[in-house]
C-alpha positions as CSV (number, residue, x, y, z in Angstrom):
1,X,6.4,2.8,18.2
2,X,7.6,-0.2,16.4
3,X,5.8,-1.2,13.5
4,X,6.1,-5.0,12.4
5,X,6.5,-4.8,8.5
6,X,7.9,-8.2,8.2
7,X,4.5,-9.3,5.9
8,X,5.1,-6.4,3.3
9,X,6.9,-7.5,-0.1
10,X,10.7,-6.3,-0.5
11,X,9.9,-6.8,-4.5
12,X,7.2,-6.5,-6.8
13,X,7.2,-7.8,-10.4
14,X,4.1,-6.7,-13.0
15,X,3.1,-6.4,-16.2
16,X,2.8,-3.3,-18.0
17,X,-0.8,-1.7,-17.2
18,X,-1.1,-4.2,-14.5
19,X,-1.9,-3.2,-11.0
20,X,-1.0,-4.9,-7.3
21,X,-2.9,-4.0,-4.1
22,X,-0.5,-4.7,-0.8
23,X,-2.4,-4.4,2.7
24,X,-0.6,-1.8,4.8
25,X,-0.7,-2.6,8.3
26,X,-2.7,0.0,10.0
27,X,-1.8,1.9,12.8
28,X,-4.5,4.6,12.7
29,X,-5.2,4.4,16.1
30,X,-1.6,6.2,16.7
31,X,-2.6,9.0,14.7
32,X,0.0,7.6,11.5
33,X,-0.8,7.1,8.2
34,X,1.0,6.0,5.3
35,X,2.3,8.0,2.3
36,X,4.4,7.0,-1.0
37,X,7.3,9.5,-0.3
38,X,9.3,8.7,-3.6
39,X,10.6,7.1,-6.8
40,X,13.7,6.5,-8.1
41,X,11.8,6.3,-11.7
42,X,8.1,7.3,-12.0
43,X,8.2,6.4,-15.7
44,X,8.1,2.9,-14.6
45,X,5.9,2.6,-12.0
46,X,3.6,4.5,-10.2
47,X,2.5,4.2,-6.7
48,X,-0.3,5.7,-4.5
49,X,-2.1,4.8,-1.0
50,X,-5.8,3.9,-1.0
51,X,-7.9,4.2,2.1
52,X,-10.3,1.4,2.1
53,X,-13.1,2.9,4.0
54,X,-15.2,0.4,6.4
55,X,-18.0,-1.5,5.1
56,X,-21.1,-0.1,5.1
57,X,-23.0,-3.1,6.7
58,X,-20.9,-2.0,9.8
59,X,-22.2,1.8,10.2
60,X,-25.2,0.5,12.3
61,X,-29.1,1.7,11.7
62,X,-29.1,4.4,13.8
63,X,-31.8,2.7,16.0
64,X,-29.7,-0.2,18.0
65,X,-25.9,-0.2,19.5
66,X,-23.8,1.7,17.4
67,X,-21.3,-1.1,15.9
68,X,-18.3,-1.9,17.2
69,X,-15.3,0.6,16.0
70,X,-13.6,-0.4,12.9
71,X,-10.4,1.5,11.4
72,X,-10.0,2.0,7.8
73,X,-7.9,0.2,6.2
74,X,-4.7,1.9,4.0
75,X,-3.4,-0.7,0.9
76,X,-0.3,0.4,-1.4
77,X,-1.3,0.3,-5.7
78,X,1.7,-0.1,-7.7
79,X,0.6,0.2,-11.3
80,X,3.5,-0.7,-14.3
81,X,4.0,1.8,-16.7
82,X,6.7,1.0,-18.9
83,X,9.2,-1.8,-18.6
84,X,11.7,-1.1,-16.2
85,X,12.9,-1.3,-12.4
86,X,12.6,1.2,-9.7
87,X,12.4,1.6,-6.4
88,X,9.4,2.8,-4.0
89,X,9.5,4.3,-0.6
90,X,6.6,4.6,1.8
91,X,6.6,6.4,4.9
92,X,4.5,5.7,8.0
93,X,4.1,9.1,9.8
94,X,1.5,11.2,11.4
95,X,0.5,14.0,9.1
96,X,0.3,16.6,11.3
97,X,3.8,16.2,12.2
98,X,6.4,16.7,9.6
99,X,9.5,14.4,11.0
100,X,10.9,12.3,11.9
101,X,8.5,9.2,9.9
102,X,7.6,6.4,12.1
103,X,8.5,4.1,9.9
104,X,9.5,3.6,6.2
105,X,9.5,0.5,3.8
106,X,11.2,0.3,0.5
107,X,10.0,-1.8,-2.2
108,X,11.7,-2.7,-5.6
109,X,9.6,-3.3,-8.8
110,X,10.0,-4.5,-11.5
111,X,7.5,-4.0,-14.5
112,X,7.9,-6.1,-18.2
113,X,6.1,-6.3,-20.8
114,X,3.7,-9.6,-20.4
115,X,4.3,-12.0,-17.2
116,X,3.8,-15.5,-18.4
117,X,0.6,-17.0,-17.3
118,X,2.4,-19.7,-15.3
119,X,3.9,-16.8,-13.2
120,X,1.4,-14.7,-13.1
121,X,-0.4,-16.9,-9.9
122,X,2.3,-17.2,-7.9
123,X,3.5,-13.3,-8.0
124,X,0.1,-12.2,-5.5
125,X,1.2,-10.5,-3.4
């Protein structure tokens, strides 16, 4: 499979205590889901995956056509820690089968202190 990562972010800057969502593309249809596999610092910045689940609007009454299928979708939450840079890794794979990963994207982060306000707009990701 060949997963098109081209929309993630390469780098990251934040705040301190700040926190950015990134939209993972999905591919749970193939059975993959995505996992933070490492850090080079987890003092600075720390990283987990959030599984969005589907609205609830979209589950249906029970009475009519069920809705059409949705997937979940799975977004990356870096939160800064301390200032600092690292370096974030996460792995597309299928859970139940340990190697090799589908596919992996690294992302550098940078965290300071305060990001000016004039910055602060045009760093969302």
């Amino acid at each position: 499979m060949n997963a098109d990562l081209s929309a993630l972010p390469e780098r990251i800057e934040l705040a301190v205590g700040d926190r950015v969502a990134v939209a993972l593309p999905s591919f749970a249809g193939s059975g993959n889901v995505w996992s933070v596999a490492g850090s080079e610092d987890e003092r600075v910045a720390q990283a987990v995956v959030e599984v969005t689940p589907a609205d609830a609007s979209m589950r249906g009454d029970g009475m009519s056509e069920p809705p059409s299928m949705q997937l979940a979708a799975e977004r990356a939450v870096v939160t800064g820690l301390a200032p600092g840079e690292t370096t974030l890794r996460f792995v597309l794979a299928r859970p139940f089968r340990p190697s090799p990963a589908t596919s992996e994207h690294v992302v550098h982060v940078t965290v300071v202190l305060a990001i000016p306000a004039e910055r602060m707009q045009a760093n969302t990701v």
